[in-house]
DRENVEX-716813 format. One record per residue (C-alpha): x, y, z; residue number from 1. Coordinates in Angstrom, 1 decimal. Example, Ala and Ser with C-alpha at 12.3 -4.5 7.8 and 13.67 -1.06 7.14 Angstrom:
DRENVEX-716813
{{12.3 -4.5 7.8} 1},
{{13.7 -1.1 7.1} 2},
***
This chain:
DRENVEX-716813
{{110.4 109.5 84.7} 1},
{{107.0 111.5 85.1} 2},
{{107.1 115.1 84.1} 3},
{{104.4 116.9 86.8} 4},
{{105.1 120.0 84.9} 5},
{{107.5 122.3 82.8} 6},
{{109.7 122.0 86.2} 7},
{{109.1 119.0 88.0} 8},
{{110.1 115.6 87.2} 9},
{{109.4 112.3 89.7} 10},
{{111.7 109.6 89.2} 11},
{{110.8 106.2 90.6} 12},
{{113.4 104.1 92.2} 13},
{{111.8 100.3 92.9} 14},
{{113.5 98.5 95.8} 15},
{{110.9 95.9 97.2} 16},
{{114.1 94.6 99.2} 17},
{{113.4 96.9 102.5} 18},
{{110.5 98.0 104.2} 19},
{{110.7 101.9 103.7} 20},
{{110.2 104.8 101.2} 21},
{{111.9 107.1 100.5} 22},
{{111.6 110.5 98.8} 23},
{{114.2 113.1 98.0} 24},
{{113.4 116.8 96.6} 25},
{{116.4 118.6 95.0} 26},
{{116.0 121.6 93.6} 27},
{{118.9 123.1 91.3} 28},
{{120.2 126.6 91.7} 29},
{{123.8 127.4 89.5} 30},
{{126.2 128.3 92.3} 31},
{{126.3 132.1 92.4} 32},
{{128.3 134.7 94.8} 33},
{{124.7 136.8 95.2} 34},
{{122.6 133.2 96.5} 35},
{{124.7 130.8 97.6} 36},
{{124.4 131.9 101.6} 37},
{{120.4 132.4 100.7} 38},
{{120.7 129.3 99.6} 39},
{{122.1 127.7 102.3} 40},
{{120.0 128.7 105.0} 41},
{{116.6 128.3 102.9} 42},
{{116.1 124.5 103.3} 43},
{{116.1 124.7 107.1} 44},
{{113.6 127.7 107.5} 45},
{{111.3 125.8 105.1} 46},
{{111.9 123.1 107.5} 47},
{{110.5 124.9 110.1} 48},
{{106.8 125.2 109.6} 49},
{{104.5 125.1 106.4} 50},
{{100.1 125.4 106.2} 51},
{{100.2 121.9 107.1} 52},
{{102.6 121.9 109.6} 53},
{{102.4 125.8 111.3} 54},
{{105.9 125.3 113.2} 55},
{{108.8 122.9 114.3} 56},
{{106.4 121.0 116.4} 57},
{{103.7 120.3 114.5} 58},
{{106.0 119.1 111.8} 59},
{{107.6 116.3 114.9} 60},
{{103.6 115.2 115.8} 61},
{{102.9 115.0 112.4} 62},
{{105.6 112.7 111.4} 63},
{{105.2 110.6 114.6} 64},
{{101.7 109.7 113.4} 65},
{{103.3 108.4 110.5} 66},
{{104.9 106.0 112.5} 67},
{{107.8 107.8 113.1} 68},
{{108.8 109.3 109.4} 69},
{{111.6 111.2 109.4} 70},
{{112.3 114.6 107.8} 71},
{{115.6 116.3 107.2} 72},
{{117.3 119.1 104.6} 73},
{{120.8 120.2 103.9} 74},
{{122.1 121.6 101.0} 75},
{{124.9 120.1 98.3} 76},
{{127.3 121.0 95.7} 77},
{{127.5 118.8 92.5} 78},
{{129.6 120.6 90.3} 79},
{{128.4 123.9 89.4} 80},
{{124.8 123.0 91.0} 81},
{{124.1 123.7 94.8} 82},
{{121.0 121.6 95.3} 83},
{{118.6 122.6 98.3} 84},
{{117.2 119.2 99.2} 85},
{{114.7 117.9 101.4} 86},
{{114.5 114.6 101.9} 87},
{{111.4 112.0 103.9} 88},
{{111.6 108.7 104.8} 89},
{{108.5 106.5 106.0} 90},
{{107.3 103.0 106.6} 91},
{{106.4 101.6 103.2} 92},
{{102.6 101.4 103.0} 93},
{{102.4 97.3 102.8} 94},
{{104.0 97.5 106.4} 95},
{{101.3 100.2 107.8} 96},
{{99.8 98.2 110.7} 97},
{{96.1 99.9 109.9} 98},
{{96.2 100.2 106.0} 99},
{{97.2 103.7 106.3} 100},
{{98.5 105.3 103.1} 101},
{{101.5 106.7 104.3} 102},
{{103.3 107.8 101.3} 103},
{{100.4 109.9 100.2} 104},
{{100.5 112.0 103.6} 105},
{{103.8 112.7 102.8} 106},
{{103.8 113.6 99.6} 107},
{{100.9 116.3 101.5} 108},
{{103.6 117.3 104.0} 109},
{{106.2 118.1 101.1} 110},
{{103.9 119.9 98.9} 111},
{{103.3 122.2 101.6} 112},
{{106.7 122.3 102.8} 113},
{{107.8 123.5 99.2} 114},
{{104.8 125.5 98.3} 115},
{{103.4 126.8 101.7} 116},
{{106.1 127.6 104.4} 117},
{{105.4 129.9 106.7} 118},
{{108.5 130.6 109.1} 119},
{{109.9 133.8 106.9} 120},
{{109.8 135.3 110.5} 121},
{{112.6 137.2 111.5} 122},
{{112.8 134.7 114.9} 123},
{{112.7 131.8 112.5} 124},
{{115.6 133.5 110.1} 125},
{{118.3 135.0 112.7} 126},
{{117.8 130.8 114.1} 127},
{{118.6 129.3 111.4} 128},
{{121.4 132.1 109.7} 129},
{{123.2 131.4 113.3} 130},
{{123.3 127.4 112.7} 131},
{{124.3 128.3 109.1} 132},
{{127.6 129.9 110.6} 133},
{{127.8 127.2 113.0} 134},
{{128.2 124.6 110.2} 135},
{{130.6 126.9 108.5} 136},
{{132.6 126.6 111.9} 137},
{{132.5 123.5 112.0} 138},
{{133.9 122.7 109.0} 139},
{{136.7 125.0 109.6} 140},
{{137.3 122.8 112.7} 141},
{{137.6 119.8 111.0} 142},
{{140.9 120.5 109.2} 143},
{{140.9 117.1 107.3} 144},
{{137.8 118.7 105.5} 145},
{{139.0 122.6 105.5} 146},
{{142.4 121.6 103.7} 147},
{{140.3 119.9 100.7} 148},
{{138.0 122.7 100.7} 149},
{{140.9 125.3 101.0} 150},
{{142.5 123.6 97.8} 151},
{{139.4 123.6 96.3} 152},
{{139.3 127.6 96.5} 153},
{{142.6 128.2 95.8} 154},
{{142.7 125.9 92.6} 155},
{{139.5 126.7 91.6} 156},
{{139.8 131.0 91.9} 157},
{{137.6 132.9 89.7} 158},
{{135.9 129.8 88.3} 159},
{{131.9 128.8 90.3} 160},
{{133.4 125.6 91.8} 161},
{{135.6 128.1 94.4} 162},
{{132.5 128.9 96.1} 163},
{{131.4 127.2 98.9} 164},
{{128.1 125.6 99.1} 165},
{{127.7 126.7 103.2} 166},
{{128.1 130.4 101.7} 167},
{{129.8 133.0 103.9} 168},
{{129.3 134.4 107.2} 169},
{{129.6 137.7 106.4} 170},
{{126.9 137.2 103.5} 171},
{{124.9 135.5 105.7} 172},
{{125.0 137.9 108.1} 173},
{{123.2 140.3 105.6} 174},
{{120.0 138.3 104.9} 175},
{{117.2 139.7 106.2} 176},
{{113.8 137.6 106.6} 177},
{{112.4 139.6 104.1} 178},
{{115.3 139.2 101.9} 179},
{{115.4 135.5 101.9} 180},
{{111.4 134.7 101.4} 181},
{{111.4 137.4 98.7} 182},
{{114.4 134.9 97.0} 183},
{{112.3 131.7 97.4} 184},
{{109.6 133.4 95.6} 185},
{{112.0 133.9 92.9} 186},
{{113.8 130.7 92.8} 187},
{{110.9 128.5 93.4} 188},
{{108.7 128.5 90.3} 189},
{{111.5 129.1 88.3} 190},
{{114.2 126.1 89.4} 191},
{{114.4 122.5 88.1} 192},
{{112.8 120.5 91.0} 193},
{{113.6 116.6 91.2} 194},
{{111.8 114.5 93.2} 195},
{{113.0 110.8 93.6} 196},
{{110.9 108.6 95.2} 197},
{{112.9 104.9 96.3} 198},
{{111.2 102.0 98.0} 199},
{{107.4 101.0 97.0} 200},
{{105.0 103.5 96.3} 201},
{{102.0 103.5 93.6} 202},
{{104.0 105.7 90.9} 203},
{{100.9 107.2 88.9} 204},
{{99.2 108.1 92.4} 205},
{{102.1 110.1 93.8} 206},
{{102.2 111.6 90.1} 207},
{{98.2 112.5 89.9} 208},
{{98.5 114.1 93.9} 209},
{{101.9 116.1 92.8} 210},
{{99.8 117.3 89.2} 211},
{{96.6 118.0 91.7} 212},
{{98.4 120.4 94.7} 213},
{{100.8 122.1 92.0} 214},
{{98.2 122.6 88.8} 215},
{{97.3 126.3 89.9} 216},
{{100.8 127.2 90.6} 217},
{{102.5 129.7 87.3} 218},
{{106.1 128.1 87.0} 219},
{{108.4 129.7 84.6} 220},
{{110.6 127.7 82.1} 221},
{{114.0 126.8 83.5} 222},
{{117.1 124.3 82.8} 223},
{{119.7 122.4 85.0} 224},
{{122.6 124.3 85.7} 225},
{{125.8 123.1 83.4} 226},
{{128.7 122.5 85.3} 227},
{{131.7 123.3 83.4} 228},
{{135.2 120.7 83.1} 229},
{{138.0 122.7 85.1} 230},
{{140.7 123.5 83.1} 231},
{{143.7 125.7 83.6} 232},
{{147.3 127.3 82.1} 233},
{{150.4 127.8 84.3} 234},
{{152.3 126.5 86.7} 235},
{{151.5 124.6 89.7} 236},
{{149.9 126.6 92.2} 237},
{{151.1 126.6 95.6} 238},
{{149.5 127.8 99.1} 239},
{{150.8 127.6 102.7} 240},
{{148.0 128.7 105.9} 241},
{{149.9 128.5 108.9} 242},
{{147.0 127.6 111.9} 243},
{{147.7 125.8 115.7} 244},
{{147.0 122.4 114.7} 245},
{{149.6 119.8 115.5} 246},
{{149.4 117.3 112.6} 247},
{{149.9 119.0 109.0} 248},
{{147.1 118.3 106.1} 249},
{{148.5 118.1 102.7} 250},
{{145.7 118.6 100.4} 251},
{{146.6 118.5 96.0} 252},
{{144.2 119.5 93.6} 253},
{{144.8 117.4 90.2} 254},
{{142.8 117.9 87.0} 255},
{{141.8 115.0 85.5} 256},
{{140.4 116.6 82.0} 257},
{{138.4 113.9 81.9} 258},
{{134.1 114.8 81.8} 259},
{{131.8 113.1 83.6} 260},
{{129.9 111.9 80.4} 261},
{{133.3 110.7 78.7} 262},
{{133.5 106.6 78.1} 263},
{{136.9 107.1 80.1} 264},
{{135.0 108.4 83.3} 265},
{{135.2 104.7 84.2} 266},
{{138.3 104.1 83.6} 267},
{{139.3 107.2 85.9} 268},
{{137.2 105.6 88.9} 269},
{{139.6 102.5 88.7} 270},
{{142.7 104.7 88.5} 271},
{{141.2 106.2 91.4} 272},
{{140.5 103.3 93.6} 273},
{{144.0 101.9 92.7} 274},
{{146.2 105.0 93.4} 275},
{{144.3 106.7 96.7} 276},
{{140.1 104.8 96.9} 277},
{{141.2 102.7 100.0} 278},
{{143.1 100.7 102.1} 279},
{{144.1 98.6 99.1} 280},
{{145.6 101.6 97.0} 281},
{{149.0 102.4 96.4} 282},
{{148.5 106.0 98.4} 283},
{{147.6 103.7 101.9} 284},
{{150.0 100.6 101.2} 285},
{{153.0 102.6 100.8} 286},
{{152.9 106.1 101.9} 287},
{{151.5 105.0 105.2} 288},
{{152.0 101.5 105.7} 289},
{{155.2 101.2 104.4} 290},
{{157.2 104.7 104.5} 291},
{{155.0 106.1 107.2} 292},
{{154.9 109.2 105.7} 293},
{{151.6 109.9 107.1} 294},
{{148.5 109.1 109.2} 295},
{{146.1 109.1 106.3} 296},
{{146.4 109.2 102.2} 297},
{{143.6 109.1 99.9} 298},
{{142.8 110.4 96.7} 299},
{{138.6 111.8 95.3} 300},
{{137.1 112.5 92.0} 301},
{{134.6 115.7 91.9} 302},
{{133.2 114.1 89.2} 303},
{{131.0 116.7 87.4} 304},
{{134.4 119.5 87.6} 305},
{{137.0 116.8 86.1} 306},
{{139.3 117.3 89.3} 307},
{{141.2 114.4 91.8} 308},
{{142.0 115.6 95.5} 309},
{{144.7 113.5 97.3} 310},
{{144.8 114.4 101.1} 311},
{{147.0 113.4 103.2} 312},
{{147.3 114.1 107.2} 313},
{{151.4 114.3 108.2} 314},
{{154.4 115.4 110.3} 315},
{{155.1 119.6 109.4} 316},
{{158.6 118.0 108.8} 317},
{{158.0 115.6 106.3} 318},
{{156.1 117.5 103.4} 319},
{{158.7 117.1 101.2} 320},
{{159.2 113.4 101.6} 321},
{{155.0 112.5 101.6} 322},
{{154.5 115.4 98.5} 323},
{{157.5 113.4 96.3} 324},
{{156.2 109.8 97.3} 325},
{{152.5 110.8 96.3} 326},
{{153.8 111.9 93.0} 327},
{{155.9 109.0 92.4} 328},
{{152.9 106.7 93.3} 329},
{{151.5 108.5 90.7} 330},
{{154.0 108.0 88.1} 331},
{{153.9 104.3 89.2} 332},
{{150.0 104.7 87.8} 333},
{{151.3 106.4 84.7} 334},
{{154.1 103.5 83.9} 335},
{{151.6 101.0 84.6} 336},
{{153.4 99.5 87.3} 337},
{{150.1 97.8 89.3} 338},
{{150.3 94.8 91.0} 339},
{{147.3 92.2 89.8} 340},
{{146.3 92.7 93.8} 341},
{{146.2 96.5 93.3} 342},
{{144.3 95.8 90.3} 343},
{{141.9 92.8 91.7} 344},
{{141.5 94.8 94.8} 345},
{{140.8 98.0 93.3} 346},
{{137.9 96.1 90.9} 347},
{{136.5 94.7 93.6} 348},
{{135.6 97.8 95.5} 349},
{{134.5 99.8 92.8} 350},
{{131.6 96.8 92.6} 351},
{{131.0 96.5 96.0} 352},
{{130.6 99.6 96.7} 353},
{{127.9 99.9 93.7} 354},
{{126.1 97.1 95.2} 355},
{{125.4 98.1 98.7} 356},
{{123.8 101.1 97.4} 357},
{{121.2 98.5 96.6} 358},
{{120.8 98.5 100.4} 359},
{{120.7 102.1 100.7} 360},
{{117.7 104.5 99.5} 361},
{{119.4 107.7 99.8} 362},
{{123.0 106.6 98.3} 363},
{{120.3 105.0 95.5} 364},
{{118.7 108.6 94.7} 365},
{{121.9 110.2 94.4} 366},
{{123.6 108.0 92.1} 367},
{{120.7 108.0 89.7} 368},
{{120.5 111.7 89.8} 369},
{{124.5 111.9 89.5} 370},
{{123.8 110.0 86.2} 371},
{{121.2 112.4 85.6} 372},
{{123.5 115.7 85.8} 373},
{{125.7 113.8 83.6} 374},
{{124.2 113.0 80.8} 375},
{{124.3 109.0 81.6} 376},
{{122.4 106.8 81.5} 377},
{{123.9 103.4 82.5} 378},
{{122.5 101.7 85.8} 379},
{{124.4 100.2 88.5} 380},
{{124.7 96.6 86.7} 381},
{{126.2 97.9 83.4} 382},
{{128.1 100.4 85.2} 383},
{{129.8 96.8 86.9} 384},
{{129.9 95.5 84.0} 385},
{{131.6 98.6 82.2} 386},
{{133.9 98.4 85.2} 387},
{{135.1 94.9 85.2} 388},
{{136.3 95.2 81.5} 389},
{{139.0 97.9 82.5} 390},
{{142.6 96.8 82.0} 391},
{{145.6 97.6 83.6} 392},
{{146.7 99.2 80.3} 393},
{{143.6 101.4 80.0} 394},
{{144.4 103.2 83.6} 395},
{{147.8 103.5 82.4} 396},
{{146.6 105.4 79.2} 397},
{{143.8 107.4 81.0} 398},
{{146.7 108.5 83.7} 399},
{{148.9 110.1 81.5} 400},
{{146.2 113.2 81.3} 401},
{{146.4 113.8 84.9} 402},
{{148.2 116.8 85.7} 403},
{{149.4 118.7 89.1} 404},
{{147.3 121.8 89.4} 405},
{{147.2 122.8 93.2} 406},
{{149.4 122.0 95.9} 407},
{{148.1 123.1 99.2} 408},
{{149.3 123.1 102.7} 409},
{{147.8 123.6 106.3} 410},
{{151.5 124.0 108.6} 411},
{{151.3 125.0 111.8} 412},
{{152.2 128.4 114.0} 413},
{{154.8 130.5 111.6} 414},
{{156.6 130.9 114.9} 415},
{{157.1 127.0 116.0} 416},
***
């Protein structure tokens, strides 16, 4: 890690084994009800034109004379952080066909992206706040998604986790051009910024031109947001929307009390992977394949919050039935009743799916930054490692603290 200042840091990620580079810029905001929709449409309107790059289309010829470089943003939720990333990908500069140094023009284009953006115009704004309640849409029309996200809200109520990271039409509706490039003067010198940088690149080049274009810029001390464990007293909770879909989603919020920094984090990604992480899991094997109960079943960690989602797509008619068998495949967990091809299977994945992010830059930058906003350290081979030592008995033990917290349900028409 190079520290550029008291809010930058540029993490170096070496893979020699494909022919780009990659650099991601995440800067962390705590999730907040007053910034999350300002949030959420910021990365695209600094997207849209910087000094460098004076709109949309100068940004395109740019990055085609960079041999076709690419360029996107979006923003994320990791726990209680929303990150505003922007992320560039190039040929590495071994493979320019003229020596060019590629990396180094886009490290120019990012520094003026971050620093210099000039699209605060109320054109630019009213653009982009009408594709940020087009992605709010469109999540709402993808019901697998809405159910998790529904649960999410409903189990998460009054804590930061509830809100979502696509913020709120109606908020979003109030931002004003002015409004939103008087918050990115605010949050810009005064956020954590991470910049990984994956592929092959000179490391203490990129850090000297990062020091150069941001030395005369006044940042003010600032710290990572802290995402808090969920926890929660009472009963089960238990939500029914009624929309006009035809197949029923079945979403159940768990908590795992487990943190992300805990030595049993590992354990809970086996559990994971052998009650709902795939097509080897008890939650595909036998609530769909053999009882089938419904046309999908898996279970997710939210790592950073200490919460498992099973979701489940089914007949209106047989919640009872896929609810109960999802529970008991649970309690199978919990007796330690896994076959050695549950458990074999479920190993297996958990590695192979670490390993092919050896293949992938982006997947690369945010498990090293996931380790990050953890407080871990291990890399992808001890983490294997770590992983093939878990016993059948350990899941067993580490699934008795799994408890029921949210049952939600998406029926269809009250009047069916």
């Amino acid at each position: 890690m190079q520290s550029i200042n008291s809010n930058i840091n540029l993490y170096y990620i070496p893979m020699t084994k494909l022919k780009t580079t990659t650099v991601g810029v995440y800067i962390h905001r705590p999730l907040d009800k007053n910034e999350v929709s300002k949030n959420a449409v910021l990365p695209y309107v600094l997207k849209r034109g910087c000094m460098l790059c004076n709109n949309s289309s100068d940004v395109y010829k740019y990055l085609e004379n960079l041999y076709g470089a690419s360029f996107a943003s979006s923003v994320l939720k990791l726990g209680d952080d929303q990150v505003i990333y922007l992320g560039f990908e190039t040929i590495s500069d071994r493979f320019a066909p003229c020596g060019e140094k590629l990396v180094s023009d886009i490290i120019k284009l990012l520094v003026s992206v971050l620093f210099e953006p000039v699209q605060f115009t109320h054109e630019t704004v009213e653009q982009e706040k009408n594709n940020a309640k087009n992605r709010i849409l469109a999540e709402i029309n993808d019901k697998r998604r809405y159910a998790m996200v529904r649960c999410g809200e409903e189990m998460c109520e009054g804590d930061k986790f509830a809100l979502s990271v696509l913020g709120t039409i109606d908020d979003i509706d109030k931002i004003t051009a002015e409004d939103l490039k008087s918050h990115y003067e605010k949050i810009i010198t005064s956020s954590v910024i991470d910049i990984y940088m994956c592929g092959e690149c000179d490391e203490n080049a990129v850090t000297k031109e990062l020091k150069e274009s941001t030395m005369k810029i006044a940042f003010s001390d600032s710290s990572l947001p802290k995402s808090q464990i969920f926890t929660r007293q009472g009963d089960i909770k238990k939500v029914t929307d009624h929309m006009d879909v035809v197949q029923g989603k079945l979403s159940m919020g768990f908590r795992t009390n487990i943190e992300a920094n805990s030595s049993d984090y590992i354990t809970l990604m086996v559990l994971n992977s052998i009650f709902g992480g795939g097509a080897h899991s008890k939650l595909f094997n036998n609530v769909r394949e053999k009882l089938s109960l419904c046309y999908y079943a898996s279970s997710s960690l939210v790592k950073h919050k200490g919460i498992m989602f099973v979701n489940a797509g089914i007949e209106f008619e047989n919640f009872d039935k896929a609810y109960n068998e999802i529970l008991s495949q649970l309690d199978c967990v919990k007796r330690g009743e896994i076959s050695e091809l549950e458990y074999t299977s479920s190993i297996n994945a958990l590695l192979n799916e670490l390993e092919s992010y050896k293949d992938d830059q982006h997947m690369m930058q945010l498990f090293e930054l996931g380790q990050k906003l953890s407080g871990v350290s291990l890399g992808i081979e001890e983490m294997k490692e770590k992983i093939s030592k878990v016993k059948i008995e350990d899941v067993k033990n580490i699934a008795k603290k799994i408890e029921l917290d949210t049952v939600y349900f998406l029926d269809g028409k009250e009047d069916k």
